[in-house]
N, C-alpha and C positions, 0 to 999 in steps of 0.2 A: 433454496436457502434464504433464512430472512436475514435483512440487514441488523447492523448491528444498532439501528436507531428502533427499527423493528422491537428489539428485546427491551432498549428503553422504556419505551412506548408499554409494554407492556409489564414493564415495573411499576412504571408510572399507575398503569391502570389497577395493580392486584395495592399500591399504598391508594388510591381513591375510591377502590372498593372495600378497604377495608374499613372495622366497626371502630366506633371513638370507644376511647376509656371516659367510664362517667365521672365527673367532677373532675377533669384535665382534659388540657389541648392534646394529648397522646391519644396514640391509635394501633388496635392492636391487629398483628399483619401474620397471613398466615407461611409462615417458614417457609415451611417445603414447597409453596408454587415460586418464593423467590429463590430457591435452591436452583429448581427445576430452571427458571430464567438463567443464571448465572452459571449453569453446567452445560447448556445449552451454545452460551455466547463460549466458551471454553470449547464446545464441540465444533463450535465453527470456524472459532478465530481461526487456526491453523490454514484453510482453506484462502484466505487473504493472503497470508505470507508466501503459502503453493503458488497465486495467481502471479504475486510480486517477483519470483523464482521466474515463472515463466517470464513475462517482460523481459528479466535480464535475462536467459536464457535466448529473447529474439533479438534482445539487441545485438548479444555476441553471433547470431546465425549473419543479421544483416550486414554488419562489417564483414564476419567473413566472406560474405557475396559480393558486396563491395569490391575487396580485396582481392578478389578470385575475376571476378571483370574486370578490372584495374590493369589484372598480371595480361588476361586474356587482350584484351584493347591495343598493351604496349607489346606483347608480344606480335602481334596481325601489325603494330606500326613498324616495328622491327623486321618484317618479312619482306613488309609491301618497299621496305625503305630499297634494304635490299636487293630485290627484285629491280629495282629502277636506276643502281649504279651504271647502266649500258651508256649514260650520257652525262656527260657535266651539268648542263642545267636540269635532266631534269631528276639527278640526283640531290641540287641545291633546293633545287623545290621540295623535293621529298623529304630531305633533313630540317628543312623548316616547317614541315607540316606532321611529321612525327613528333617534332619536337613540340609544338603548338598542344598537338592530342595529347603529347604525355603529360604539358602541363596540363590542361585540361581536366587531364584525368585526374591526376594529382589533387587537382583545387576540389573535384568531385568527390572524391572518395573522401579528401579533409573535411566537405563540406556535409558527408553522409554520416561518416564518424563522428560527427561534434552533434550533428542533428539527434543520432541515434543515441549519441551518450545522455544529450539534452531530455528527454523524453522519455526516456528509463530513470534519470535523475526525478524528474517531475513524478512519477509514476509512482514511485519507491518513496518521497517524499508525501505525495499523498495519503500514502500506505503508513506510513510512520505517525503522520498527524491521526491518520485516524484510528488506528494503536493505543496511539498516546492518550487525546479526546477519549476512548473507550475503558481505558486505565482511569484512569481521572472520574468517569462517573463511576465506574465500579468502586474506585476508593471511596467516592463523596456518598454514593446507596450504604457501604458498608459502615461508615461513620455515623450516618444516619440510623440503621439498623441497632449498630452497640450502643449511640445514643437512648433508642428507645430502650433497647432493653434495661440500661442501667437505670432510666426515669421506670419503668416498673419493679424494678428490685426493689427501688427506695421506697416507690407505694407501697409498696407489698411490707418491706419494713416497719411501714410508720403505720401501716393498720395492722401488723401484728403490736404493733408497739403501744398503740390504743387499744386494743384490744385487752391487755395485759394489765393496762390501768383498772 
């Protein structure tokens, strides 16, 4: 798939191959290969937003893994605590060091979640700017394109129009 500076690039290149209009700064450009560009970036954008999908789609797996070893960790502290009531102290111990893991675990899983939220944010963000940037030339090509065309109407006007004299 080519990127979307890819098809720039070669906007770029089908307006600097194109012919000048004689007697004006205008240049005449042939349509259909900027069609062909512009339906092209239209066939692929979708594949960016697919990508973007996926991202959030891993971030929600990684939480849920997170979450899922979190339940697993405090569950096994919960056994092991258990298992160890046979003594006073080394029950004491063991309710201090479940409880230690659970925050632990806690501050890990908070600290996976924010990372994982972080990173899909960045991701999605990127995706947006380059969206956005992509709209933005496609306006500024297509402003440009009406532009020409309207500076050849008027040529074309004002030689028929001399013409006529």
């Amino acid at each position: 798939m080519d990127s979307l500076l890819d098809y720039l690039d070669q906007i770029e290149d089908i307006l600097d191959a194109s012919k000048s209009v004689p007697f004006s700064n205008k240049i005449s450009v042939e349509k259909e290969r900027i069609y062909d560009v512009i339906n092209e970036i239209r066939l692929n954008l979708p594949n960016e937003i697919r990508q973007a999908e996926r991202i959030i789609d891993t971030h929600d797996k990684i939480i849920a893994d997170a979450r899922a070893k979190a339940n697993m960790i405090l569950k096994e502290a919960e056994d092991e605590a258990k298992a160890m009531t046979n003594e006073s102290e080394i029950f004491r111990r063991a309710t201090e060091q479940a409880s230690d893991t659970l925050e632990s675990t806690k501050k890990s899983a908070r600290e996976m979640r924010i990372g994982a939220k972080d990173y899909a944010d960045d991701l999605l963000e990127k995706t947006e700017d380059m969206i956005r940037e992509t709209m933005e030339n496609i306006d500024e090509q297509f402003k440009m394109m009406n532009n020409y065309f309207n500076q050849t109407m008027d040529v074309l006007y004002e030689n028929r129009q001399s013409l006529r004299r």
